[in-house]
C-alpha positions in Angstrom: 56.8 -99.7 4.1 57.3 -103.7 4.5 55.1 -106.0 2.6 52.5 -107.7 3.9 51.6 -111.2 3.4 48.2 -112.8 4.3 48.3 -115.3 7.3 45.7 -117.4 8.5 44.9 -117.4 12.6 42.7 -119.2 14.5 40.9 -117.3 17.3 38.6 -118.7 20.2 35.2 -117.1 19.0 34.7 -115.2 22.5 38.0 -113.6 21.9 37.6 -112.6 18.5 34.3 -111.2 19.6 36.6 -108.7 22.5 38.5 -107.8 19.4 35.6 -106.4 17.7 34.3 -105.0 20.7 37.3 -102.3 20.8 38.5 -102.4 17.2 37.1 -102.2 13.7 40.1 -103.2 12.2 40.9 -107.0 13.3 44.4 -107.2 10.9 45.4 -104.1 12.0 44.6 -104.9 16.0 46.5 -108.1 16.0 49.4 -106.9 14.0 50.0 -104.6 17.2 49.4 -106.6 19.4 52.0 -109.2 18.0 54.7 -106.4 17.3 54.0 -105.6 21.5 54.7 -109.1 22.2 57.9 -109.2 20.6 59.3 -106.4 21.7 57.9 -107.5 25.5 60.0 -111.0 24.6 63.2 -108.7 23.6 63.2 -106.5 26.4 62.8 -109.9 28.4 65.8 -111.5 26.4 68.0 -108.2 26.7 67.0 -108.6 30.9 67.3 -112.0 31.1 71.5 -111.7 29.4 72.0 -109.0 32.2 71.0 -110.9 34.6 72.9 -114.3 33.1 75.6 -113.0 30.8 77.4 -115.2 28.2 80.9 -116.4 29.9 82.8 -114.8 26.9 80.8 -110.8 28.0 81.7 -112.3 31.6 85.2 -112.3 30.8 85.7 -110.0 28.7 84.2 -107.4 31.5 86.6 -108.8 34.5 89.7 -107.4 31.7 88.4 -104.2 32.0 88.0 -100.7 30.3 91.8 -99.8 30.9 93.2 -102.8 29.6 90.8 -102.6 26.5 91.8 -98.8 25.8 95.7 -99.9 26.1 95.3 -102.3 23.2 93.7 -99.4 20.6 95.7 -97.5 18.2 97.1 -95.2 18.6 95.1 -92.6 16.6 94.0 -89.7 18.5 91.8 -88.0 15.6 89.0 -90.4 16.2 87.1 -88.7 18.9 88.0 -85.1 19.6 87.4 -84.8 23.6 86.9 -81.3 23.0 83.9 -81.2 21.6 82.1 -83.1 24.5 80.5 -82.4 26.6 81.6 -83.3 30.2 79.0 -85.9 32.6 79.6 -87.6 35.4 77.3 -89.9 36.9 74.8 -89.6 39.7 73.2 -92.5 42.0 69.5 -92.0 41.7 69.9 -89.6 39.0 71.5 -90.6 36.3 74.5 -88.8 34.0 74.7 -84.9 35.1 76.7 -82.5 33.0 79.7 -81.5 34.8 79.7 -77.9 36.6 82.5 -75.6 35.4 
């Protein structure tokens, strides 16, 4: 488990009061309620580089997946195909496993 280090906040009094009204535990309520916020602004920050990639990911997309592959080595015991299993994908629902 992480350390913790003591930090000093400064709360409104009426929302410190809230705070007490559902939790017991003020460290422990705000300590959530920060790690919910930063995942919230990561999710936004993953979004928001979809939505607006880097030129470079841009680029690099338009070569495509067949170039890309051409330019690996040629080592064919990295990934035995065998074992797979096969998908294909589905508008609306998602990767199905391939029927027989």
């Amino acid at each position: 488990m992480p350390t913790a280090e003591r930090v000093t906040v400064t709360l409104r009094a009426d929302l410190l009061a809230e705070i007490d009204r559902v939790e017991r535990n003020r460290s422990r309520f705000i300590a959530e309620a920060v790690e919910h916020e930063l995942q919230r602004r990561r999710r936004a920050a993953l979004f928001e580089s979809v939505v607006n990639p880097h030129p470079e990911t841009t680029e690099l997309a338009g070569v495509g997946l067949g170039d890309w592959v051409k330019d690996l080595p040629e080592e064919s015991d990295l990934v035995d195909v065998s074992t797979g299993t096969s998908v294909r994908w589905i508008e609306g629902r998602g990767w199905v496993k391939e029927s027989a």
